[in-house]
C-alpha positions as CSV (number, residue, x, y, z in Angstrom):
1,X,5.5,11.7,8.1
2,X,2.8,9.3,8.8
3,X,0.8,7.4,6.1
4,X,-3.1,8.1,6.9
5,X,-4.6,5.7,5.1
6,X,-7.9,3.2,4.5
7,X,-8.0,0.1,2.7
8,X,-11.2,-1.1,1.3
9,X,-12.8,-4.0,-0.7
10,X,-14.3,-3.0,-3.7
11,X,-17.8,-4.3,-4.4
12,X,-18.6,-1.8,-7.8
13,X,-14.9,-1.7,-9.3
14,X,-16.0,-0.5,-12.5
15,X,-18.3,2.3,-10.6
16,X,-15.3,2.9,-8.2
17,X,-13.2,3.8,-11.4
18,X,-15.5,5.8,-12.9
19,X,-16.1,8.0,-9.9
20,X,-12.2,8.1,-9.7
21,X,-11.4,9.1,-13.4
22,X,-13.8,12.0,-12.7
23,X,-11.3,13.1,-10.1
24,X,-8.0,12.7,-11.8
25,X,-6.6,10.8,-14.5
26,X,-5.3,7.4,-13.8
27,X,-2.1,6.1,-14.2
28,X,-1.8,2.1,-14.7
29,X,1.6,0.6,-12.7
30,X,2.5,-2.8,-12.0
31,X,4.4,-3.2,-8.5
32,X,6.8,-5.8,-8.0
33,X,7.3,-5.8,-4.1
34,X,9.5,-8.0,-2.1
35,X,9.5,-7.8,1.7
36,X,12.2,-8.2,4.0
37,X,12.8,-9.4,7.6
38,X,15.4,-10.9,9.7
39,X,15.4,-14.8,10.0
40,X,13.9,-14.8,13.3
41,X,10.9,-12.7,11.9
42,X,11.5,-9.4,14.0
43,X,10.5,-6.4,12.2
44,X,6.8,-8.3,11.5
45,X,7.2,-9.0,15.1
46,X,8.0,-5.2,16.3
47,X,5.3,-4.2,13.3
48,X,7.4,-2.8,11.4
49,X,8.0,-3.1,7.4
50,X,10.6,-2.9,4.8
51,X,10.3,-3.6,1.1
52,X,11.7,-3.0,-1.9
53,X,9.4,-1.9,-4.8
54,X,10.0,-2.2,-8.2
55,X,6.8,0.0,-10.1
56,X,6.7,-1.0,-13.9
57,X,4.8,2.6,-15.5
58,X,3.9,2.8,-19.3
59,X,6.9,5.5,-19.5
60,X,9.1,4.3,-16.9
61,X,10.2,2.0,-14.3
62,X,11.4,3.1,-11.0
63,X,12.2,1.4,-7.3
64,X,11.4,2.4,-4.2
65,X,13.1,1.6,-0.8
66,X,10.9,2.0,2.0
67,X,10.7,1.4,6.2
68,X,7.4,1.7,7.7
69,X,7.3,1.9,11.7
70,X,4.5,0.7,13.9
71,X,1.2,1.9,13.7
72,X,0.0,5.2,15.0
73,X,-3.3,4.8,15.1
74,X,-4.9,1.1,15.7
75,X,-8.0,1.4,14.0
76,X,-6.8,2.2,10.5
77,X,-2.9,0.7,10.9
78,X,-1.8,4.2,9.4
79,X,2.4,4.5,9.9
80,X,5.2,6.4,9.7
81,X,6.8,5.6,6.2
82,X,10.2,6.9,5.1
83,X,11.2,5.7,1.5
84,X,13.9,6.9,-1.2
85,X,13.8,6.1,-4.5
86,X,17.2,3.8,-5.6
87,X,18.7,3.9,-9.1
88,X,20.2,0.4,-8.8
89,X,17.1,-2.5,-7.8
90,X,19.8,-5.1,-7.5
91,X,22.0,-3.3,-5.4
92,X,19.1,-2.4,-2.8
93,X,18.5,-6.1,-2.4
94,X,22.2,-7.0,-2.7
95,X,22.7,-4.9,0.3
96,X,19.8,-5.8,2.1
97,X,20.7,-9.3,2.0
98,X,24.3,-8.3,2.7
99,X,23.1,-7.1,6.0
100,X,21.3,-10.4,7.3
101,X,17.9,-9.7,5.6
102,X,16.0,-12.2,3.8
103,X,13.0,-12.2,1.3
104,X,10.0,-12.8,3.8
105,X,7.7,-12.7,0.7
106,X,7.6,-11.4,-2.8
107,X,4.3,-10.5,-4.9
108,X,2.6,-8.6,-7.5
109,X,0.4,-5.6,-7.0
110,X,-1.8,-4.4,-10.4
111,X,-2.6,-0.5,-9.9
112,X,-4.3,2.7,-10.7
113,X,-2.8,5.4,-8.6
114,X,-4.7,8.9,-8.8
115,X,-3.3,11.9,-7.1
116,X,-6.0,14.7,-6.7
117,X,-7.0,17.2,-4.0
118,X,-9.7,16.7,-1.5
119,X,-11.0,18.1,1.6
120,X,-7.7,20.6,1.3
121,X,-5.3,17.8,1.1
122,X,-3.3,15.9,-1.4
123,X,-4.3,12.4,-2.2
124,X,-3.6,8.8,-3.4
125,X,-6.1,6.4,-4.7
126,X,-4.9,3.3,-6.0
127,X,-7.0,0.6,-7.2
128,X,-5.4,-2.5,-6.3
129,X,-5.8,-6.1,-7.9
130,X,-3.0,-9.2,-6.2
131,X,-3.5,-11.7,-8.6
132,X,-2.9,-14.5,-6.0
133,X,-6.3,-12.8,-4.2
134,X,-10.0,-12.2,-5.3
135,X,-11.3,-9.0,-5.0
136,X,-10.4,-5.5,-6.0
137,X,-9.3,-2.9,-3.5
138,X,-9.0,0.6,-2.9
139,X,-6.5,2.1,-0.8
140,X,-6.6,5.9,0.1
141,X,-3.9,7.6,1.9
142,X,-2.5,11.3,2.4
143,X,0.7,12.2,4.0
144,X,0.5,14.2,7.5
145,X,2.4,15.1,11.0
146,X,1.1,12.9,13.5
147,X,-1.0,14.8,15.5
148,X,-3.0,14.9,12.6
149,X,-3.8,11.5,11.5
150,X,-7.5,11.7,13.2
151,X,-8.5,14.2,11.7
152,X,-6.5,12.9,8.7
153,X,-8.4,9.7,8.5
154,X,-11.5,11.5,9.0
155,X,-11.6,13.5,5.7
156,X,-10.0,10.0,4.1
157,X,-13.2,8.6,5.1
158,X,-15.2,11.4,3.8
159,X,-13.9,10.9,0.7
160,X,-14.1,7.4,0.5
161,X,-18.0,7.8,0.9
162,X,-17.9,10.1,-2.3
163,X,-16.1,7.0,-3.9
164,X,-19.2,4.6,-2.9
165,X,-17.4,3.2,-0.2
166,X,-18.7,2.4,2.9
167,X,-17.7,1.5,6.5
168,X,-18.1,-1.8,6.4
169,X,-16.0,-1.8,3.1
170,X,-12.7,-1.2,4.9
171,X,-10.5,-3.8,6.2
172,X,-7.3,-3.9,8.1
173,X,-6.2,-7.1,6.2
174,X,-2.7,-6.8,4.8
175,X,-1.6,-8.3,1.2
176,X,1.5,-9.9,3.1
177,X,-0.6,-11.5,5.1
178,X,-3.5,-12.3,2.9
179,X,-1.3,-14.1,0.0
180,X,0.8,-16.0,2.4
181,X,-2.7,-17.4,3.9
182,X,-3.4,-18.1,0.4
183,X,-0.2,-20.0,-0.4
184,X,-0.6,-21.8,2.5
185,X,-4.0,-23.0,1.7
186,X,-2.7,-24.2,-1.8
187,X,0.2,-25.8,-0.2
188,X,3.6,-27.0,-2.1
């Protein structure tokens, strides 16, 4: 399946939540994600991604394994995604390091996921703060085959208007990328 989905800054956060909780109810998660690549960098290299994610829930906490491929579609960076959950966190990245992975980077997503239905598909919103970056963001994404991602993205966009967010809201920036810029900048 491929992950059809639009990242946005936020400019109204509290307006962007309100127009969300109307929708569904919200359901507040920390992520702890930790990305892996070999030493010689080439699964960034081939675009590709694989993380671990530990999600920290009110009633639970749960982790995630999950590849991504290279994008599908340029303009949006939508993939294919394959993940499993994992009973054992440690283990995952036991084994992942057993194999010749290594942590590429490591840090901490603050979310408000909504699932509802829209334009006759389902849908995730999450409202996203990385404490290492300013800004709020909103990422929406549905699951499809991939000849459908255009006309996927269209109805993501669609509904991304009813949120109060407009084209020139979105961006193609990724966290990876955005907090190791950021570390970088603040230096040792």
């Amino acid at each position: 399946m491929i992950e059809a989905e639009l990242k946005a800054r936020v400019r109204a956060p509290l307006e962007t939540l309100r127009r969300l909780d109307e929708r569904a109810e919200g359901r507040a998660e920390v992520y702890q994600d930790t990305y892996y690549d070999t030493v010689d960098g080439a699964l960034e290299a081939r675009d590709e991604e694989l993380r671990v994610r530990t999600v920290h829930g009110p009633e639970e906490t749960r982790t995630v394994l999950t590849y991504k491929g290279a994008r599908v579609d340029e303009e949006s960076g939508s993939k294919p995604e394959y993940e499993t959950c994992v009973e054992d966190a440690e283990a995952v990245h036991a084994t992942l390091r057993g194999l010749g992975y290594v942590p590429a980077i490591t840090f901490e997503k603050r979310c408000r996921n909504y699932v509802f239905e829209a334009r006759g598909r389902q849908m995730l919103a999450t409202l996203v703060r990385v404490p290492e970056l300013e800004g709020t963001f909103l990422e929406l994404e549905t699951l499809v085959e991939e000849k459908d991602v255009a006309t996927a993205l269209v109805d993501v966009r669609t509904v991304l208007a009813e949120l109060g967010i407009g084209t020139e809201d979105l961006t193609r920036e990724l966290y990876t990328a955005a907090v190791k810029a950021r570390r970088r900048a603040a230096g040792p």
